[in-house]
PyMOL Python script that loads the backbone (N, CA, C, O; Angstrom):
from pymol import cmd

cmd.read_pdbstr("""\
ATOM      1  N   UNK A   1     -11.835  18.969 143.764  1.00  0.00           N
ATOM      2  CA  UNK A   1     -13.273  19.023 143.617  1.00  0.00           C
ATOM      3  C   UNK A   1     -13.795  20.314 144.219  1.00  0.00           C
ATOM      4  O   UNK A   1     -13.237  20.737 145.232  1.00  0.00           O
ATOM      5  N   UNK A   2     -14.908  21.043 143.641  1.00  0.00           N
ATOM      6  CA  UNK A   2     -15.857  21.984 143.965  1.00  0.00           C
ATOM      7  C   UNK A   2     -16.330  21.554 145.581  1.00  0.00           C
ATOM      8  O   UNK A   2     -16.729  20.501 146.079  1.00  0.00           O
ATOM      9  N   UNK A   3     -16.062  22.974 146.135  1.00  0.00           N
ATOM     10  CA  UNK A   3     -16.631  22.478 147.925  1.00  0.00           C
ATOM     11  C   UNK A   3     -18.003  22.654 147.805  1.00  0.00           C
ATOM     12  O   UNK A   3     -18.560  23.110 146.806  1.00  0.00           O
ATOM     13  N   UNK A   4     -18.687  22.192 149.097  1.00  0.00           N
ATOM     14  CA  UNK A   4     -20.236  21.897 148.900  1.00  0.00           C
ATOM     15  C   UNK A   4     -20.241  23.627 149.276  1.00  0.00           C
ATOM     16  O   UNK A   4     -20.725  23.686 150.406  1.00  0.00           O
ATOM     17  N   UNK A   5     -20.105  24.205 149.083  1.00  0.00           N
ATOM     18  CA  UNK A   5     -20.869  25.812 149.586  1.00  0.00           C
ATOM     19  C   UNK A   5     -20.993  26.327 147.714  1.00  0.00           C
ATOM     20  O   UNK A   5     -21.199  27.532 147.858  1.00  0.00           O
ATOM     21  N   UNK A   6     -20.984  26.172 146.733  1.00  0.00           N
ATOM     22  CA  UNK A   6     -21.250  26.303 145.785  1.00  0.00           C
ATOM     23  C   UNK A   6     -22.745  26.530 146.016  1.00  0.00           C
ATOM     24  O   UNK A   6     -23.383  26.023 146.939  1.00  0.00           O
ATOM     25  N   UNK A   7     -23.330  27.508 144.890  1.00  0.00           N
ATOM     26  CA  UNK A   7     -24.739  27.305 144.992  1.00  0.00           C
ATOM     27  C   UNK A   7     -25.672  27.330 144.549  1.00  0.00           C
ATOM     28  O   UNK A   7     -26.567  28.151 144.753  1.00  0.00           O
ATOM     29  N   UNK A   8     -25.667  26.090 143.573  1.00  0.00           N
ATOM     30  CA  UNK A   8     -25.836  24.520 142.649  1.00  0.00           C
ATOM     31  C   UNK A   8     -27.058  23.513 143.333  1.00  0.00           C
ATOM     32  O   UNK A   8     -27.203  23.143 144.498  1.00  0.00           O
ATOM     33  N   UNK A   9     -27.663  23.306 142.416  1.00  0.00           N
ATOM     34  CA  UNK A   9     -28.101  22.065 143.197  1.00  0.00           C
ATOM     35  C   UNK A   9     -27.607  20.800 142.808  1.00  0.00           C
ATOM     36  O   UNK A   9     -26.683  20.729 141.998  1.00  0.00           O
ATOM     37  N   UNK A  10     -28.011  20.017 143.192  1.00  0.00           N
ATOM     38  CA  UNK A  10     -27.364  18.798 143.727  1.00  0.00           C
ATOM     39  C   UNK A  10     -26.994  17.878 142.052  1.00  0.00           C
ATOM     40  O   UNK A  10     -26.042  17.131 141.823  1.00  0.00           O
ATOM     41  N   UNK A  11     -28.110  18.279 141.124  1.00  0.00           N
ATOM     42  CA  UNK A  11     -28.032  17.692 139.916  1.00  0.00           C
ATOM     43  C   UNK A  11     -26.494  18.528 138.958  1.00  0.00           C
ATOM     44  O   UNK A  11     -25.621  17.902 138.358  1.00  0.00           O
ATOM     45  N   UNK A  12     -26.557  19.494 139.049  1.00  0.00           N
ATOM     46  CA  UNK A  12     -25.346  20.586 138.963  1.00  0.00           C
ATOM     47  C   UNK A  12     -24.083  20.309 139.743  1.00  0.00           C
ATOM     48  O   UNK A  12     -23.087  20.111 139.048  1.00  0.00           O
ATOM     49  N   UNK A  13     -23.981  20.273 140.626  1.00  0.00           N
ATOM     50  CA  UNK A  13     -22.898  19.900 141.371  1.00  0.00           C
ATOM     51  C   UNK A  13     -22.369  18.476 141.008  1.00  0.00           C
ATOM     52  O   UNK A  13     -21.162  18.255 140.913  1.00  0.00           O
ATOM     53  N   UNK A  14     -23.244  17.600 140.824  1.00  0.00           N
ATOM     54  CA  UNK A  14     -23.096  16.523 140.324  1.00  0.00           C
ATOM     55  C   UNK A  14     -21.814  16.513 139.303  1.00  0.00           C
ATOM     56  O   UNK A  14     -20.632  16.222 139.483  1.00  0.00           O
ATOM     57  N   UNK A  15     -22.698  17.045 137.916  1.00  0.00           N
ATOM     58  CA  UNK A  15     -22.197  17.169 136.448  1.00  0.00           C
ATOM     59  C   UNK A  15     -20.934  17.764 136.650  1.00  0.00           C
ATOM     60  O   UNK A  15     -19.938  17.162 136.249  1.00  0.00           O
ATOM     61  N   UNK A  16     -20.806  19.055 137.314  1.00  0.00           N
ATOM     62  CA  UNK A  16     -19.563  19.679 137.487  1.00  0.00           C
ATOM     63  C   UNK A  16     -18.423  18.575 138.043  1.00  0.00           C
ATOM     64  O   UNK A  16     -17.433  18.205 137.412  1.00  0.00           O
ATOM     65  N   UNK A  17     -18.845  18.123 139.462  1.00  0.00           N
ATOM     66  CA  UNK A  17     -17.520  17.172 139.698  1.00  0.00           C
ATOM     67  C   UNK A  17     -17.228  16.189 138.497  1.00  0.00           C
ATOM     68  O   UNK A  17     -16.071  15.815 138.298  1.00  0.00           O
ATOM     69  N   UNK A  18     -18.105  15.834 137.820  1.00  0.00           N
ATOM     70  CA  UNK A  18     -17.650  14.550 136.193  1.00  0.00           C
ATOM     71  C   UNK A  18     -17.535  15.025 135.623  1.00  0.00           C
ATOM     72  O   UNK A  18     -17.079  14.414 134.656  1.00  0.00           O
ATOM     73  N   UNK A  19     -17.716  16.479 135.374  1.00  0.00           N
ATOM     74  CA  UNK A  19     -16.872  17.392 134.129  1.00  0.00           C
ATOM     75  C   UNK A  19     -15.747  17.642 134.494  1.00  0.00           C
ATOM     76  O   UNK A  19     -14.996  18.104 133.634  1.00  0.00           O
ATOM     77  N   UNK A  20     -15.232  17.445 135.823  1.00  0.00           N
ATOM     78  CA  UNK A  20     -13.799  17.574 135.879  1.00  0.00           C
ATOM     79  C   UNK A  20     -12.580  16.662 135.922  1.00  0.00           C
ATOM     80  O   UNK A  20     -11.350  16.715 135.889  1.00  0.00           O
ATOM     81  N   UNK A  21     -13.803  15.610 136.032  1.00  0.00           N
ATOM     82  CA  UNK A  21     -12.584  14.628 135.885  1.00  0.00           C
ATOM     83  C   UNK A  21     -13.013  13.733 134.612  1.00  0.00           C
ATOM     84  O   UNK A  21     -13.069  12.506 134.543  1.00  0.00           O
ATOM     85  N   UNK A  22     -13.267  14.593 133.732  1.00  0.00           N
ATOM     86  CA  UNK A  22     -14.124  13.931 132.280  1.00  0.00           C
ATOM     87  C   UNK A  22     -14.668  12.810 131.947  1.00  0.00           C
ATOM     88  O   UNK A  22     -14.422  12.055 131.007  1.00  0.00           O
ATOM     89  N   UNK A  23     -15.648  12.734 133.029  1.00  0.00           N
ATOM     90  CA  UNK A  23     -16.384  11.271 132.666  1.00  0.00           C
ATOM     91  C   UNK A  23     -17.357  11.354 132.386  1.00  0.00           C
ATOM     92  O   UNK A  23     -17.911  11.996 133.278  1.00  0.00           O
ATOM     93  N   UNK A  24     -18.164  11.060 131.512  1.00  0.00           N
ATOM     94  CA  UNK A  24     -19.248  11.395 130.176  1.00  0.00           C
ATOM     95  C   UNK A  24     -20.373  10.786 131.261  1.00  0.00           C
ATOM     96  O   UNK A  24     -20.207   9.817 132.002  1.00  0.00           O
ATOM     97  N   UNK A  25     -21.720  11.741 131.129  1.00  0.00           N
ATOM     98  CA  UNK A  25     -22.631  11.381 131.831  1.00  0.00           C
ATOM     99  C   UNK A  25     -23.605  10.889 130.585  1.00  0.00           C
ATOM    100  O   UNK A  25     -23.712  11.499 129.521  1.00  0.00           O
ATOM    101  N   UNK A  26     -24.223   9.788 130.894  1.00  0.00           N
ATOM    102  CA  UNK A  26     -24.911   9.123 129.435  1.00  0.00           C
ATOM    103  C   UNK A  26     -26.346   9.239 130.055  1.00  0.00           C
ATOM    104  O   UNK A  26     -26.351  10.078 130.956  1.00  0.00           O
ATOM    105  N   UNK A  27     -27.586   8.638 129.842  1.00  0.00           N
ATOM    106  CA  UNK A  27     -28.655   8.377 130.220  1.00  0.00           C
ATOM    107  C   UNK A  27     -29.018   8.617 132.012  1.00  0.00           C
ATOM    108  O   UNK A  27     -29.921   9.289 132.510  1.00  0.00           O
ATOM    109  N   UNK A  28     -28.058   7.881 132.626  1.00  0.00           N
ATOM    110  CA  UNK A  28     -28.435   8.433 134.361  1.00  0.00           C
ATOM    111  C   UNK A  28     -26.785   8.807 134.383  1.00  0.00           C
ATOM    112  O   UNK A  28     -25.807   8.759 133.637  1.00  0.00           O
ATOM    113  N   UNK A  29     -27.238   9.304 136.059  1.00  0.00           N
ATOM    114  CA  UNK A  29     -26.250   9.797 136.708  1.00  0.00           C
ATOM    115  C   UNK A  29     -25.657   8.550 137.215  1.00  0.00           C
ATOM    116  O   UNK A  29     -24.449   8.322 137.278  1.00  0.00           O
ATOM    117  N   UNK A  30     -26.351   7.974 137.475  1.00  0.00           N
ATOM    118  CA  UNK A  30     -26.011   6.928 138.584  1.00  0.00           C
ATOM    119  C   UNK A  30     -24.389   6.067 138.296  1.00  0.00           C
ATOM    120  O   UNK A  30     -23.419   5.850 139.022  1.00  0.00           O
ATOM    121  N   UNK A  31     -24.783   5.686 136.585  1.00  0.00           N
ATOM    122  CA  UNK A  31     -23.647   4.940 136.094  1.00  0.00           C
ATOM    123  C   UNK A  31     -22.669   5.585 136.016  1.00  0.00           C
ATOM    124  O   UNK A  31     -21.636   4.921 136.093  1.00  0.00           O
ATOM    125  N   UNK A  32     -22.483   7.258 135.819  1.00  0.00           N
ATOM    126  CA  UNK A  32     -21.139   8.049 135.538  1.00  0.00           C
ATOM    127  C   UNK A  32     -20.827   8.163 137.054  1.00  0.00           C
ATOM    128  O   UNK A  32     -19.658   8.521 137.198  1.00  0.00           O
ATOM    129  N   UNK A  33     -21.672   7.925 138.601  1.00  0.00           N
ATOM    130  CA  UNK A  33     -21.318   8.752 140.168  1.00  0.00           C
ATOM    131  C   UNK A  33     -20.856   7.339 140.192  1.00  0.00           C
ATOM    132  O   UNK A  33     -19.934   7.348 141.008  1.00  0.00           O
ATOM    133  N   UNK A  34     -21.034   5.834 139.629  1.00  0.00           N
ATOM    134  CA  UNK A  34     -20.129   4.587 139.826  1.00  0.00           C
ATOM    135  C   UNK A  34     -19.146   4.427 139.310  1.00  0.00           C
ATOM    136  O   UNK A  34     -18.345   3.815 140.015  1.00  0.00           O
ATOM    137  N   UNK A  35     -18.707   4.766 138.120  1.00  0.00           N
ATOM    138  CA  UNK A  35     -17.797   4.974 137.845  1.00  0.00           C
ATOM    139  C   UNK A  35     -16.566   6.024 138.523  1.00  0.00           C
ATOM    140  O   UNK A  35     -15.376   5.781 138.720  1.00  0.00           O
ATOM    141  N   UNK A  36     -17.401   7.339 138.800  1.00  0.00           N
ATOM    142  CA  UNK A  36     -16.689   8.150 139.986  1.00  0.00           C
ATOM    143  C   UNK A  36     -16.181   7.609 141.044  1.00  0.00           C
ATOM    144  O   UNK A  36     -15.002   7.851 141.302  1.00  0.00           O
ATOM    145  N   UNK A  37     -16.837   6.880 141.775  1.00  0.00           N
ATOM    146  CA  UNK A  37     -16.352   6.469 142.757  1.00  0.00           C
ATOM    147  C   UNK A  37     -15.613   5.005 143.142  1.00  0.00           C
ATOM    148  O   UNK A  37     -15.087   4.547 144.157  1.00  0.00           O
ATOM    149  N   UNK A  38     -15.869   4.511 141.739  1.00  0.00           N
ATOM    150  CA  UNK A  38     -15.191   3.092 141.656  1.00  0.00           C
ATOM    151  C   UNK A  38     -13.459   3.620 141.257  1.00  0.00           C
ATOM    152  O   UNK A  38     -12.428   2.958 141.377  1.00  0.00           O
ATOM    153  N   UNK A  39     -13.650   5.136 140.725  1.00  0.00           N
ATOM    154  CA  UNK A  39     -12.202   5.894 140.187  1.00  0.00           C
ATOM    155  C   UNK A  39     -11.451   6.160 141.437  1.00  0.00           C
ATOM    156  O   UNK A  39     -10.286   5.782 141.562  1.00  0.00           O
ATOM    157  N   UNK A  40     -12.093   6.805 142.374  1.00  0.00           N
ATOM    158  CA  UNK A  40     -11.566   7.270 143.881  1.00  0.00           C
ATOM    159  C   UNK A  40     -11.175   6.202 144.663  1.00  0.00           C
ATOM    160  O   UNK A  40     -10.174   6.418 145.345  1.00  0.00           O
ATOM    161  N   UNK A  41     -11.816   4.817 144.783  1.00  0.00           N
ATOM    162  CA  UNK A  41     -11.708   3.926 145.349  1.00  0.00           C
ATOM    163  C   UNK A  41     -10.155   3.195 144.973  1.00  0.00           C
ATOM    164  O   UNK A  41      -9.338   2.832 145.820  1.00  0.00           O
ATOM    165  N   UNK A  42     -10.002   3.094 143.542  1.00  0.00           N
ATOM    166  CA  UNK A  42      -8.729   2.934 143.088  1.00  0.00           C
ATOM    167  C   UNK A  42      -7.611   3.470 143.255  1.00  0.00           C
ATOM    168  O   UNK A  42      -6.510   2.929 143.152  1.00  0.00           O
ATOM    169  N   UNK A  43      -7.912   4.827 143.588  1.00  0.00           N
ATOM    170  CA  UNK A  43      -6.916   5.976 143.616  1.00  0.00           C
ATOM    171  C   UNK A  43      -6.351   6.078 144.963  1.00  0.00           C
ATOM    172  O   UNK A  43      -5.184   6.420 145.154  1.00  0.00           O
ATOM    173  N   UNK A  44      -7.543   5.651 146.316  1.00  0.00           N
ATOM    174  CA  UNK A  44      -7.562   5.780 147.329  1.00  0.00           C
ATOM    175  C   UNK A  44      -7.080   4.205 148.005  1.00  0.00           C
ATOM    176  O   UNK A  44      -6.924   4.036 149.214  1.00  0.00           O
ATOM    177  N   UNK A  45      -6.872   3.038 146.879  1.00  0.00           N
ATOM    178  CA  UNK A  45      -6.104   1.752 147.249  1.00  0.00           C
ATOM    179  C   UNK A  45      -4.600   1.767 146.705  1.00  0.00           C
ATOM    180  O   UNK A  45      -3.678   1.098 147.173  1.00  0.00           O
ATOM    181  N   UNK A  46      -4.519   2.752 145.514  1.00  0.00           N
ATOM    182  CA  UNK A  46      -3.410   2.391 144.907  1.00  0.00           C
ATOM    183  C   UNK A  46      -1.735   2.299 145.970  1.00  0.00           C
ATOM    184  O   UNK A  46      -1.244   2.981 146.870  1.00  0.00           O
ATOM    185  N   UNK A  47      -1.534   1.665 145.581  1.00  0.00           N
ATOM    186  CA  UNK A  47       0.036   1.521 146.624  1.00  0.00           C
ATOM    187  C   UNK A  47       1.216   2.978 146.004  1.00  0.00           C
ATOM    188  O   UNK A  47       2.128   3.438 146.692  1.00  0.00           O
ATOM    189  N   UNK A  48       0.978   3.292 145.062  1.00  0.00           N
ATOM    190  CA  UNK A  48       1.443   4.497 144.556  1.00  0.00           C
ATOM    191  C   UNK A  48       1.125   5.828 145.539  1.00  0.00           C
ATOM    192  O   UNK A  48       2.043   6.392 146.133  1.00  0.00           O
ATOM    193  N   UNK A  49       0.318   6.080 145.600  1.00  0.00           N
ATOM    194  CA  UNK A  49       0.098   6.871 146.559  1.00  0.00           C
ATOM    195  C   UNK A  49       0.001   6.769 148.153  1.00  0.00           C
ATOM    196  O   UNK A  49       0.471   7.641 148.883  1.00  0.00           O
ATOM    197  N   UNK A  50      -0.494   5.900 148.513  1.00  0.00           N
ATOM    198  CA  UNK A  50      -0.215   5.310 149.371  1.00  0.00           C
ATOM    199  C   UNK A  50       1.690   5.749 150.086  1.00  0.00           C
ATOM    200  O   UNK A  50       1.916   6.365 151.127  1.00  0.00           O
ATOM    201  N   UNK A  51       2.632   5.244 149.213  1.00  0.00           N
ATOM    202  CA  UNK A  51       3.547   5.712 149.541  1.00  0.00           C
ATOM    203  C   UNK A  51       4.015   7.381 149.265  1.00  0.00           C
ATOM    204  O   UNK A  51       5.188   7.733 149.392  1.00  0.00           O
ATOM    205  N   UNK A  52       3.309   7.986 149.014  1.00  0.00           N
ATOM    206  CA  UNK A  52       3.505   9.368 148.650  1.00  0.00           C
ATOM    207  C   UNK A  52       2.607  10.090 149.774  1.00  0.00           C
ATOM    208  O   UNK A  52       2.759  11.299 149.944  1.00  0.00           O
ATOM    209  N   UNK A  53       1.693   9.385 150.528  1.00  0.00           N
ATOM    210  CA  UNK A  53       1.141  10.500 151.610  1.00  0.00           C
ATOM    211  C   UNK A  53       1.922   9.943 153.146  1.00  0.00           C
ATOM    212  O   UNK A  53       1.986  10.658 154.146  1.00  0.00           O
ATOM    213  N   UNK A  54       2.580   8.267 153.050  1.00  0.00           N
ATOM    214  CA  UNK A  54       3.786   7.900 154.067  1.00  0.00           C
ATOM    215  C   UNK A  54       4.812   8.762 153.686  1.00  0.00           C
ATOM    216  O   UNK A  54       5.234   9.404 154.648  1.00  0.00           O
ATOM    217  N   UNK A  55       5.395   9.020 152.575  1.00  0.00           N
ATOM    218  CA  UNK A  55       6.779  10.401 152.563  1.00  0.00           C
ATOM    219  C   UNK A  55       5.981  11.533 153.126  1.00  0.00           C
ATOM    220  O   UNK A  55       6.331  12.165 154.123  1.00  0.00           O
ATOM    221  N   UNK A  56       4.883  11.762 152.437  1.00  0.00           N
ATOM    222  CA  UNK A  56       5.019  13.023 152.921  1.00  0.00           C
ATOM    223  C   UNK A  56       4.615  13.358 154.767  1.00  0.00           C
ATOM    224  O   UNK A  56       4.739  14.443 155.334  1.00  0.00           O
ATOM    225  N   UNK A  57       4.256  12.401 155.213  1.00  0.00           N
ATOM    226  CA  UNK A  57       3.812  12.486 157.025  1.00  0.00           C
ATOM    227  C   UNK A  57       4.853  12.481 157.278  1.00  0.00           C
ATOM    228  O   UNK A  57       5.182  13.523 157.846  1.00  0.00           O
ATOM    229  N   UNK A  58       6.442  11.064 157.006  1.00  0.00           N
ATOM    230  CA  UNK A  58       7.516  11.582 158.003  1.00  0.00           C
ATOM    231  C   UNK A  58       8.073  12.682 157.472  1.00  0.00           C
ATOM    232  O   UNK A  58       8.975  13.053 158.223  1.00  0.00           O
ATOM    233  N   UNK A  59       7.943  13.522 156.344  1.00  0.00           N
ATOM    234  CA  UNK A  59       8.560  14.790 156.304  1.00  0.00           C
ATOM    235  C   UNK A  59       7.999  15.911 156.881  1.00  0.00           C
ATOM    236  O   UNK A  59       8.413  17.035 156.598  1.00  0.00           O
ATOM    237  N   UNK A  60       7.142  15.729 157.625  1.00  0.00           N
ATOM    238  CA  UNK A  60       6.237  16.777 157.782  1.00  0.00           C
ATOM    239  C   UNK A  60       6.676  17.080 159.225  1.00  0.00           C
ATOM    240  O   UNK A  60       5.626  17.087 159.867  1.00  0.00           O
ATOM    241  N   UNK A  61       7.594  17.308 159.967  1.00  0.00           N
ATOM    242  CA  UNK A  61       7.838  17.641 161.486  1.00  0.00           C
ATOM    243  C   UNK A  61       9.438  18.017 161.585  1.00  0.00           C
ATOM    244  O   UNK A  61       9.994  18.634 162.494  1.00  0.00           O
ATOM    245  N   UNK A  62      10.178  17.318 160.057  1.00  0.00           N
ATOM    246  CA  UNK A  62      11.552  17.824 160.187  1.00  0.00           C
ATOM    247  C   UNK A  62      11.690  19.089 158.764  1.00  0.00           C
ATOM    248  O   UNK A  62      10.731  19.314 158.026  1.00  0.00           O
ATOM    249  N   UNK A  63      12.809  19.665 158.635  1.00  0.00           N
ATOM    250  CA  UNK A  63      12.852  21.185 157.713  1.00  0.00           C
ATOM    251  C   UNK A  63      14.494  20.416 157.157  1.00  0.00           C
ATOM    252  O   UNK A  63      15.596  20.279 157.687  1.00  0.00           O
ATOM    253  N   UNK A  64      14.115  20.188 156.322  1.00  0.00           N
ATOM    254  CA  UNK A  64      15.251  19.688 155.223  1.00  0.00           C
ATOM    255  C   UNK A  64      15.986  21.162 154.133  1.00  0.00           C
ATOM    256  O   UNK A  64      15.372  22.054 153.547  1.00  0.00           O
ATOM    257  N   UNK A  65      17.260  20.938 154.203  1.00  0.00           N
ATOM    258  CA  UNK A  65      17.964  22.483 153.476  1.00  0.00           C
ATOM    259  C   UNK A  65      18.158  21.481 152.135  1.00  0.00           C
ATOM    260  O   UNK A  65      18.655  21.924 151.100  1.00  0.00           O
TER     261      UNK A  65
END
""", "prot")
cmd.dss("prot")
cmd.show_as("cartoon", "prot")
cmd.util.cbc("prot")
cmd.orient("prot")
């Protein structure tokens, strides 16, 4: 995602983060920033990843050849 120092306003910044993760903004914002974040929320429960940021912490202190 675009960092907040962009310099956009808030309706812009908006559109840009759902243009990047292509989710169609229809009539409000509101329903495409729920859908956004009902997407992150999933992404941020999934057990898939979940185990991919546990590999990557215990690898992170030893140097594997």
């Amino acid at each position: 995602l675009p960092t907040a120092e962009l310099d956009v306003d808030l309706e812009e910044y908006t559109d840009i983060c759902l243009g990047l993760l292509d989710i169609p903004v229809s009539k409000s914002r509101i329903q495409s920033l729920h859908c956004f974040f009902s997407l992150y929320r999933e992404f941020k429960s999934s057990q898939h990843f979940k185990n991919l940021a546990t590999e990557k912490r215990d690898n992170i202190d030893r140097m594997e050849l």
